[in-house]
N, C-alpha and C positions, 0 to 999 in steps of 0.2 A: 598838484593833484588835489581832487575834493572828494568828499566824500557824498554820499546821499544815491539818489536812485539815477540813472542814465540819462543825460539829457535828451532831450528828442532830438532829430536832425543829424543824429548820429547812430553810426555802423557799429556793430560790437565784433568783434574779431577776438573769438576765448575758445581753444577746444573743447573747454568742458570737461567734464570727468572719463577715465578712460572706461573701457570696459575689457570684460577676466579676454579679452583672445585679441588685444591691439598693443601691448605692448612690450618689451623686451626679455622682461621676466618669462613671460607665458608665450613667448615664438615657439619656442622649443623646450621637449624638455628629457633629462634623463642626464645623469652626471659627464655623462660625454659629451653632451651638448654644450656643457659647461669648460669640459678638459681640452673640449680641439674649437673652443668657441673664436671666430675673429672679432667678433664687436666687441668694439672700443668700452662699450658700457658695461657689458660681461667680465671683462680685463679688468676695468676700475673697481668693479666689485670685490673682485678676487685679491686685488691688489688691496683692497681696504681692509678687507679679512686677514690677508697676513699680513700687514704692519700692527695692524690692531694686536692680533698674536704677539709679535716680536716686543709690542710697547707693553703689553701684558708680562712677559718673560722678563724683558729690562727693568719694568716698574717693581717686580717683587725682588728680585736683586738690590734693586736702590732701598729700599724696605727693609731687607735685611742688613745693609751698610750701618741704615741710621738705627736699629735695633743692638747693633752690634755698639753703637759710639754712646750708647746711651747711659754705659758706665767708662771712669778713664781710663781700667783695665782691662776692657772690653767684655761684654754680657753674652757674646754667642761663641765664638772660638776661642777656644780654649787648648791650651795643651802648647805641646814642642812647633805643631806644625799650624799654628794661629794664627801668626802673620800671613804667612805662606796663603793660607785658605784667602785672608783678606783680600789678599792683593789678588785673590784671581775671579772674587765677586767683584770688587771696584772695576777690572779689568773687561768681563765681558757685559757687569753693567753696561759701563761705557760705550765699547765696541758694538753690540748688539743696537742698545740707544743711535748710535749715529750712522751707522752703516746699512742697518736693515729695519731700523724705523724712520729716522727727522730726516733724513737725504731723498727715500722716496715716496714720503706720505704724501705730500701736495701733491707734486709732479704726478708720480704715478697712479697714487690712486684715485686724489679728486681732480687733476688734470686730465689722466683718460678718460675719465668719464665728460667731463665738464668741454675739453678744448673743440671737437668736432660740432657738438647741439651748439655752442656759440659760436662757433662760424657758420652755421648752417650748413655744412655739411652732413657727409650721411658717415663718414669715418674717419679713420688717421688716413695719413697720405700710404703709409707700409704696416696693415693689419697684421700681418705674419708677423714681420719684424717686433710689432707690437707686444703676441703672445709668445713671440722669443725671449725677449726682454724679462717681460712675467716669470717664465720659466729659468732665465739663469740668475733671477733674485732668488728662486727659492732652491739653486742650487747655491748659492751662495752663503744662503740658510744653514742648509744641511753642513756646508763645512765649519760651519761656524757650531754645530750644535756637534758635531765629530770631536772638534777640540775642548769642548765643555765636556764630555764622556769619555776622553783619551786623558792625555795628563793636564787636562785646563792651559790655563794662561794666564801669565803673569806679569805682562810687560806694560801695563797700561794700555790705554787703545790706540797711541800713538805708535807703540813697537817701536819705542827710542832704544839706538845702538850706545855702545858695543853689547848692550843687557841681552839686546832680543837676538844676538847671535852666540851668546854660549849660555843660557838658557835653556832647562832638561823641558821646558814644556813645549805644548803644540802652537809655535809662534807658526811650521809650514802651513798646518793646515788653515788655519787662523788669516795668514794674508793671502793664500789660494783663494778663500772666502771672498776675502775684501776684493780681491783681481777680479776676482768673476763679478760680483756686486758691482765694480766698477765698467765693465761690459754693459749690462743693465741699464744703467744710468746712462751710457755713452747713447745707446739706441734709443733710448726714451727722448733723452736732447735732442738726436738725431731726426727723429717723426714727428715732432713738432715743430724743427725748424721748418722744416718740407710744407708739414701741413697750414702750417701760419702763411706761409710765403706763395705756395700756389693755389689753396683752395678754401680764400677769402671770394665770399658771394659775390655778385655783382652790385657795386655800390657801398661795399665795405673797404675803404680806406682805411692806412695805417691810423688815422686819428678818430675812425668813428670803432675801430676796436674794444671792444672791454678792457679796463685797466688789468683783470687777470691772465689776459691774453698777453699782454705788454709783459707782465712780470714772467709768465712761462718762457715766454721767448727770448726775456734777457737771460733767465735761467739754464736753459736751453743751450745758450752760446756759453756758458760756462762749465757747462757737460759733456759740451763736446771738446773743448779747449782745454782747460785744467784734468779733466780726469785719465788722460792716457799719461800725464807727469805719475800721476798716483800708480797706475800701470808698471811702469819701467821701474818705480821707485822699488816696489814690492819683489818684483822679478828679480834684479838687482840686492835684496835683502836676502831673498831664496838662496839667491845664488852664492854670496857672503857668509852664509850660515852652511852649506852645503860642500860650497867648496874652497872657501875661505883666499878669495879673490882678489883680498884686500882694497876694497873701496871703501866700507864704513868700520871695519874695524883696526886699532889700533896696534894690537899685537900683530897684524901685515901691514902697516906701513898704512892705512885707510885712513879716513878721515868722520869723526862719527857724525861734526857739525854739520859735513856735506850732508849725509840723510835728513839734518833738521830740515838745511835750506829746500830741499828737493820734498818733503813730505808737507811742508807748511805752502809752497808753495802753493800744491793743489789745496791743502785743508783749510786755509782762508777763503781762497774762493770758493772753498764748498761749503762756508758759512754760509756766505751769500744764496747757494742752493739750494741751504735749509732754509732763509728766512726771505728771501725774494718773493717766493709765492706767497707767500704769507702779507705780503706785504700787498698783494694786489686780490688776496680774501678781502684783506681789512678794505682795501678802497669800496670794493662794492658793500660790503655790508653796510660801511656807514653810509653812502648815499642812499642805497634801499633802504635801510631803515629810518634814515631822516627825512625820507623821501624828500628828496633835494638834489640838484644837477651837483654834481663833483666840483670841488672850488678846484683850480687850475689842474685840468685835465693832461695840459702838456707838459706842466712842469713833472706830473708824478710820473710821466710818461718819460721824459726824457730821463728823471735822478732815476729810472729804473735801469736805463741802458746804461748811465754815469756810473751807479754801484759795481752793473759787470765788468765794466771797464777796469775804473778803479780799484777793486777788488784783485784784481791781480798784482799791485804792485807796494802791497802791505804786509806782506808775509812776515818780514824781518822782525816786526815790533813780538812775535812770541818768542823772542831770540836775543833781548836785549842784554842780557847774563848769557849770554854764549863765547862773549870775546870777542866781538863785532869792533869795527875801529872809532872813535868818535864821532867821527863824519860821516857814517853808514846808518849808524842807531839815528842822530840828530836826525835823519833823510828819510828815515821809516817813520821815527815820529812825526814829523811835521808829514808826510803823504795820512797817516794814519788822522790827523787831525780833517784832513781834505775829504776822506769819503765819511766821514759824520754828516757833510754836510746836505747831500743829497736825500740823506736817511732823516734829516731833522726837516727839509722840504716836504715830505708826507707826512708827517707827521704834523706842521701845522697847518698842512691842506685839509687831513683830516679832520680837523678842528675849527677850520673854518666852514665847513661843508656843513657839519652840525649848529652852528651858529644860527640861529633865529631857524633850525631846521622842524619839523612836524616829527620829530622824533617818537617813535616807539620803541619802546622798551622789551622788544623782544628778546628770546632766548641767545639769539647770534647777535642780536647790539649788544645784550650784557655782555658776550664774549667780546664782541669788539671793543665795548669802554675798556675792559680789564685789558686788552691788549697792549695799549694805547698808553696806560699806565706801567704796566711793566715795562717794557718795552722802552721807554722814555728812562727809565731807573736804569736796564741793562745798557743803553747807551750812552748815559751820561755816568756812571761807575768804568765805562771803558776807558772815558777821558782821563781818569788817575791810570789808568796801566798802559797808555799810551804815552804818560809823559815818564821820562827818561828817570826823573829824581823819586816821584813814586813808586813808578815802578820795580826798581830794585829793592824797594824795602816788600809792596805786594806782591812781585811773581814768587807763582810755586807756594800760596796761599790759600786759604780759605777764600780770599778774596774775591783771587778768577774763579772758584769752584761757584760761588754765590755769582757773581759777573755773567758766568760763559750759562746759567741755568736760567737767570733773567730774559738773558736774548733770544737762545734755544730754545727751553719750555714755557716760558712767560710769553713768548712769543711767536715761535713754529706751533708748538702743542696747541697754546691757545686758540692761533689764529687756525689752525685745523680742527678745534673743536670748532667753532662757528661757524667754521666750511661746511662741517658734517651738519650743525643743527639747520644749517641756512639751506641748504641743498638735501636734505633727507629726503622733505616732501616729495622731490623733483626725481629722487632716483628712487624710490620706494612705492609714492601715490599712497605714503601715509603719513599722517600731522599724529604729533606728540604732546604730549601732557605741555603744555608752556610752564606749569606751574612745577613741576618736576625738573624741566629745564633750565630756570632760573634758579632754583634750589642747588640744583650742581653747582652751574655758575658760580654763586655767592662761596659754598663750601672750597669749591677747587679755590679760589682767591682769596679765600682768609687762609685756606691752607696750606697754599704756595709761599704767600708774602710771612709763614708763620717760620716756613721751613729755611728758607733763604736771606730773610732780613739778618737774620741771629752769626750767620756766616760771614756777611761782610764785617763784624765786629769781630769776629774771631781771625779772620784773617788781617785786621788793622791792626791787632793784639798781636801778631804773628805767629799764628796756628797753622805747621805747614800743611798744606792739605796730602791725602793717601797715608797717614800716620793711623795704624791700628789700635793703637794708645796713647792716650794726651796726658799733661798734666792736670790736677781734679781742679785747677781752679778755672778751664774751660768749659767744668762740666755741665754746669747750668745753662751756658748758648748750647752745646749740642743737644739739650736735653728737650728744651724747647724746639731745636730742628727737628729732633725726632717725634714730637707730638704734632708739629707741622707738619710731617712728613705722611702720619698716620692717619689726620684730619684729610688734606690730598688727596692719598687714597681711597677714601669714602666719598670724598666728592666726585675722581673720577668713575667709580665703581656704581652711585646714582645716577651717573650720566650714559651709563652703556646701558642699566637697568631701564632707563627713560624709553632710549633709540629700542631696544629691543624689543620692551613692551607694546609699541606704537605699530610694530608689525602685527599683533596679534591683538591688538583693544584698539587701533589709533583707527578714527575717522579718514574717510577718503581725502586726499588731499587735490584741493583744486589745481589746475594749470600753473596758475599763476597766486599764491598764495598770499605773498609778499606785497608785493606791487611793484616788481620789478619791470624791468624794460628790456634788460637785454634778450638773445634771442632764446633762449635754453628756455625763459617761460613761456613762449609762443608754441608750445607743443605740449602733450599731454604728459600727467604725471601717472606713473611712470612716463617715459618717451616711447614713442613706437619702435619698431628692429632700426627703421631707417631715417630717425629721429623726426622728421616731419613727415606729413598726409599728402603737402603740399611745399613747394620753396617757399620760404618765408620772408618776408616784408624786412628788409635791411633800414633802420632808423637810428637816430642819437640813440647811442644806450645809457643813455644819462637825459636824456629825456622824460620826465613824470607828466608832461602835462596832458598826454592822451591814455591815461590811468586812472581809471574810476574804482571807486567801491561801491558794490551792487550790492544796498542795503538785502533785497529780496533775497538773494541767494547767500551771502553775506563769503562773497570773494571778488578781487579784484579782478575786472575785464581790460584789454583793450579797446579801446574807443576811437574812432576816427570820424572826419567830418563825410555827409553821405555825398559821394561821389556825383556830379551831376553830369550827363552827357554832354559829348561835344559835339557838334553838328554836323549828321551823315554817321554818328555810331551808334550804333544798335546794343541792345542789353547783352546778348550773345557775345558780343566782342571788350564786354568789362572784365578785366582778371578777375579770379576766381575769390583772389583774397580784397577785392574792395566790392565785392558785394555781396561776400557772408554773411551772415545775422547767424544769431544762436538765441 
C-alpha cells in the first residue's frame, strides 16, 4: 500500500460518507424498534451495552477487593460478618466477570455485529434466534443480580461442592443464572456456525475468510460442544442441593471431585471462548495496522481449530491436588504443554507480520502491541502451573490469581478494547480523539502490569489467594496491587470517556478509515439496514495492494485497475462495481 494521491488508470470503489437516512441507526426509530429489532447490528449494540454494564458492575467489585486488601486486617469489612461479606464480593466479582462479561463480549457483541458485513451478507443465518439469545443473557442477568439482593453468594464462581450444597446463600438462583447464560451462548455458537457454513459469497472460500471469522467459528464449535456439559453440571448441582441425590455430595455417598471433573470440563474450554476471538481481533489488527498481508495465514487458521480441539482434553491440570493418580496428572500435563503450542504459532505470526511492516501506531495497534505482550506473560506463567512439581507449591495462590488475569484481562479485555477502538468508526460513523485513545492505552498497561505483576510474587511467596487477611509482611505487594488496580480504573474510565465523546464531538468517519481490506470496510460507516447498496467484490482480505491514501480527502479508497472491454461487450453489461468512480 502507498500513500499520495490516486494513480490514474485506475477505478476508485469507496462509499463515501453516509448520510442521516442510509444507515442502521436511523432505519427506524423509537425504543421498540430497538426491543423487537432482528438486525444483527442492533443485537451487537445491545449486546455491547450490556456486557459494558456487567464489566462496569464486575470492575467496581474487583475495586472494592483490592481496596479492602490494602490493609492486612482488611480496610473495608469489618465486624463478625467480614469474611462472610468478602467472600461474596470475590464471588460475584468473578461470576459476573466471566459469565456475563469475558464469555460473551467478542462473540456476541463485536461478532454480531462484525460476522454477517464480513461475509457479505445481509444477516445471521437465525435473526430470531439471534434476538433470543440476547434476551436469555439478560435473563441471565437478572438472576444473577436476584442472588446479589437475596442472601448473595459465597461459593466462589466455580460453585465447588460439598460448600455450594449446604450453603444458606443464593447458589439456586445463581446457577439458574449461569444455565440460562449457558442457552445464550449455546445459540450464538449455534448462528454462526450456520452462518459461516452457508452464506459465505460467492468466491469466499475457507482460506480467503478473515482470520476473525476463523476464530468465531472455532469458538463456535466449542459453544455448542462444551457448554451443555456446563448445563447438566448445574441441574445436576440444583438437584444435589435440593434434594440431596447424592452425586457431589459426600455426606450421601457423592463424589464432590466428580463436580471438578464435569465443571472444568466445560470451563477450560470456555477459556478458549474467552480468548479465541480475541485472538483473531489481534490477527487483523496487526496486519491493518502494519498494513502488511498476515505472515502465515493458515497456520493461524489451522492453531485456531487445533486450540478447539485441543482445548477439550486439558481439563485435569486445575485438579492436580485433587487426588488424581500419577499417570493421569503426568497425561494432563504433558497434553497441557501440547496446546501452548498452537497459541505460541500466533503469536510469532503475529510478530512477523509486523516485521519490516508500515506500522501505525494507532489506538487499536497500541491495544494490539499490549496484547501481545501480556498475553505472552499469561502464557508462559501457565507453563509453571502446568508442571506437576510447581504446581503444587502455586495452586490455590496468588499466582493463578495474577496467571488466570494475564490471559483473561490482558488478553480478552485487551483484545476487546481494540476491537472496540478498531471497529467504533464502522459501527458508529464516528472517529475519536487518537490522542485520548492512546492515553488509555498507555494508563490501562502500566495499570494492569502494576496491579498483577506484584501477585505473582505474592503467590511464589505463597499467599493463598480469597484470604480476607494476610500477614503484614505481604502488605506492600498488595498495596501496590491495589494502586495498580486504581491506576486501571482511570485508564478504563478515559477510555469509555474517549468512545462516548466521539459520538457527540467525533468527526464523520470514512468507509474505510484504516486501510483495511476486508469486506465490513466496503460499505458505509455506519452500515446500511442491509449492510451493502450493492454485493460486494469477494478479495484477499489480506490483501493491501489495491489500498490507497487519498491525500485530498485524507481517507483510505479502494482502488482497482480500469476494467477494459472485451470484444462484443458494451458499457451496460460491466457490473456495477467495476465501473463506479466516487
Amino acid at each position: 500500500m502507498s500513500a499520495g494521491s490516486i494513480p490514474k488508470g485506475s477505478v476508485v470503489r469507496d462509499p463515501g460518507y453516509p448520510t442521516e437516512s442510509e444507515n442502521y441507526l436511523t432505519n427506524s426509530k423509537g425504543v421498540l424498534s430497538w426491543v423487537f429489532t432482528l438486525d444483527h447490528k442492533r443485537i451487537g449494540v445491545m449486546y455491547l451495552i450490556g456486557v459494558t454494564l456487567a464489566f462496569g458492575f464486575a470492575g467496581l467489585l474487583a475495586l472494592l477487593i483490592r481496596l479492602h486488601l490494602f490493609q492486612p486486617e482488611g480496610a473495608i469489612f469489618k465486624g463478625a460478618e467480614a469474611n462472610n461479606y468478602y467472600n461474596q464480593v470475590f464471588t460475584l466479582h468473578g461470576a459476573v466477570m466471566v459469565f456475563l462479561f469475558i464469555i460473551p463480549s467478542v462473540p456476541a457483541a463485536l461478532g454480531n455485529f462484525l460476522v454477517p458485513v464480513m461475509l457479505g451478507a445481509k444477516d445471521v443465518a437465525f435473526p430470531r434466534l439471534n434476538l433470543c439469545s440476547f434476551y436469555l443473557w439478560c435473563v441471565g442477568a437478572v438472576f444473577f443480580i436476584a442472588a446479589l439482593f437475596s442472601t448473595g453468594l459465597d461459593t466462589g464462581w466455580t460453585f465447588y461442592t460439598p460448600y455450594s450444597t449446604t450453603t444458606d446463600t443464593s447458589v439456586i438462583a445463581a446457577t439458574m443464572g449461569a444455565f440460562i447464560l449457558g442457552f445464550s451462548s449455546i445459540f450464538t455458537g449455534l448462528n454462526f456456525i450456520v452462518t459461516i457454513n452457508t452464506m459465505r459469497p460467492p468466491g469466499m472460500t475457507w482460506f480467503r475468510m478473515p482470520l476473525f471469522l476463523w476464530a468465531t467459528y472455532s469458538t463456535s464449535i466449542i459453544q455448542v460442544l462444551a457448554t451443555p456439559v456446563l448445563g447438566i453440571t448445574l441441574l445436576l448441582l440444583i438437584a444435589e442441593r435440593t434434594m440431596h441425590i447424592g452425586i457431589f455430595d459426600p455426606e450421601f455417598n457423592g463424589d464432590p471431585v466428580t463436580y471438578q471433573h464435569f465443571f472444568w470440563f466445560y470451563s477450560h474450554p470456555a477459556v478458549y471462548i474467552m480468548i479465541l476471538p480475541a485472538f483473531g481481533i489481534i490477527s487483523d489488527l496487526i496486519s491493518v495496522h502494519s498494513h502488511k498481508r498476515i505472515f502465515g495465514y493458515r497456520f493461524i487458521a489451522y492453531s485456531s481449530i487445533a486450540i478447539a480441539l485441543l482445548g477439550f482434553l486439558v481439563w485435569g491440570h486445575h485438579m492436580f491436588t485433587a487426588g488424581m493418580s500419577p499417570l493421569t496428572t503426568i497425561v494432563f500435563s504433558a497434553l497441557t504443554f501440547t496446546v501452548s503450542v498452537p497459541s505460541a504459532i500466533k503469536v510469532f505470526n503475529w510478530l512477523a507480520t509486523m516485521y519490516k511492516g508500515s506500522i501505525s501506531l494507532t489506538t487499536p495497534m497500541c491495544f494490539a502491541i499490549a496484547f501481545i505482550f501480556l498475553f505472552t506473560i499469561g502464557g508462559l506463567t501457565g507453563l509453571h502451573l502446568g508442571t506437576l512439581a510447581t504446581d503444587m507449591h502455586l495452586h490455590d495462590t496468588y499466582f493463578v490469581v495474577a496467571h488466570f488475569h494475564y490471559v483473561m484481562v490482558g488478553g480478552t479485555l485487551i483484545a476487546f478494547l481494540g476491537g472496540v477502538f478498531h471497529w467504533w468508526p464502522k459501527m458508529f460513523g464516528k472517529m475519536y480523539s487518537e490522542f485520548g485513545g492512546r492515553l488509555a492505552a498507555l494508563i490501562i498497561f502500566i495499570g494492569f502490569n502494576l496491579t498483577f505483576l506484584p501477585q505473582f510474587v505474592l503467590g511464589s511467596r505463597g499467599m493463598p489467594r480469597r484470604y480476607a487477611t494476610y500477614d503484614p509482611e505481604f502488605a506492600y505487594l498488595h498495596q501496590m496491587s491495589t494502586y495498580g488496580a486504581l491506576l486501571l480504573g482511570v485508564g478504563l474510565l478515559v477510555a469509555l470517556v474517549v468512545l462516548l465523546t466521539s459520538l457527540v464531538k467525533g468527526k464523520k468517519a470514512p468507509a474505510n478509515p484504516w486501510g483495511g481490506a476486508t469486506l465490513e470496510w466496503h460499505c458505509t460507516s455506519p452500515p446500511p439496514f442491509y449492510n451493502f447498496e450493492r454485493a460486494p467484490v469477494v478479495g484477499d482480505p489480506y490483501d493491501f495492494s489495491n489500498v490507497e491514501w487519498d491525500d485530498e480527502n485524507e481517507r483510505y479508497v479502494s482502488t482497482e485497475p480500469e476494467r477494459k472491454l472485451v470484444p462484443g461487450e458494451t458499457p451496460e453489461a460491466v457490473p456495477a462495481h467495476a465501473k463506479d468512480t466516487h
